[in-house]
N, C-alpha and C positions, 0 to 999 in steps of 0.2 A: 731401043726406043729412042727415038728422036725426038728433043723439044725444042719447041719453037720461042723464040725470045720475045718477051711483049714489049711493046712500045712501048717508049720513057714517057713520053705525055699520060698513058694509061697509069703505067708507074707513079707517077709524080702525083695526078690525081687520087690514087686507093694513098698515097702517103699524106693528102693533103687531109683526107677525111678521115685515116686513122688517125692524123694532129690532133683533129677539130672535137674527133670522141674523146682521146685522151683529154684536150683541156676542159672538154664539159667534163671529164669522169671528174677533173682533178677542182675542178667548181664546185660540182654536189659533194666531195670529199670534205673541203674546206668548212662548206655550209654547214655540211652532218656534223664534223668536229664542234664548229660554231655552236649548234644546237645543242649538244652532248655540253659544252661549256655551262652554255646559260642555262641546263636541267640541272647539272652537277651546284650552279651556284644556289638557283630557285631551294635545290633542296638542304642546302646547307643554311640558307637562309630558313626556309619551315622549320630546320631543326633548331637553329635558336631562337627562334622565337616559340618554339612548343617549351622547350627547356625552360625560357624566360616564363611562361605561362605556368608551366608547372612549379617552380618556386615559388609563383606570386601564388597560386592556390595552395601552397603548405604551408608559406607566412599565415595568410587567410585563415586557414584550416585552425594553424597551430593560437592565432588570437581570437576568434572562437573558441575554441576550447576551453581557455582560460577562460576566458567570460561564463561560459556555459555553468566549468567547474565554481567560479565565483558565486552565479544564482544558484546553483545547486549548495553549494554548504549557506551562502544567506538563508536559503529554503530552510535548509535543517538547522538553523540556529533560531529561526522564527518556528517553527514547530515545538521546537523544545522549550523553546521563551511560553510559547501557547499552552503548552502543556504544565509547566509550571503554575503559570496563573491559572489554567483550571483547574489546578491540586490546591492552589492558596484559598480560591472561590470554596473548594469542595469545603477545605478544614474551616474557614469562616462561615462558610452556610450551616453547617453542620454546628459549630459554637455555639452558632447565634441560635441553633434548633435547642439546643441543648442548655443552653440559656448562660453559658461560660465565655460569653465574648466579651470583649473592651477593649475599646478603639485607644 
């Protein structure tokens, strides 16, 4: 089988166009990386700032609670205060029925 040699011009031209694909390929490569860059920072940045987010809600959380636990035992020292003077009222009402009271 015999081949036949192509012309350098035809040559020259299929090398000028495989160039022009390689340097597009090597454009959209760059970009992509580019892209892949500014995704990789974006999300490194979402992650400190979720992280930042999330401490300031356990700070939050955690001074809340306190407080909460605060009005709650206020709660039950007022109850108990309450409950007392209605045992003092009860033992005075009852004196004063009974005719044993003085102030």
């Amino acid at each position: 089988m015999r081949r036949f040699p192509l012309p350098l011009s035809l040559i020259q031209d299929q090398n000028a166009k495989i160039n022009s694909q390689l340097e597009g390929a090597k454009k959209k490569d760059a970009e992509l990386a580019r892209y892949r860059k500014d995704l990789e920072d974006l999300n490194q940045r979402n992650e400190n700032e979720l992280a930042t987010l999330r401490k300031k809600n356990a700070d939050e959380l955690a001074v809340l609670t306190e407080r909460l636990e605060a009005i709650q035992k206020a709660k039950a020292k007022a109850d108990s205060d309450k409950e007392n003077i209605r045992r003092q009222l009860d033992d005075v009402s009852s004196q004063i029925t009974l005719g044993r009271w003085t102030p």
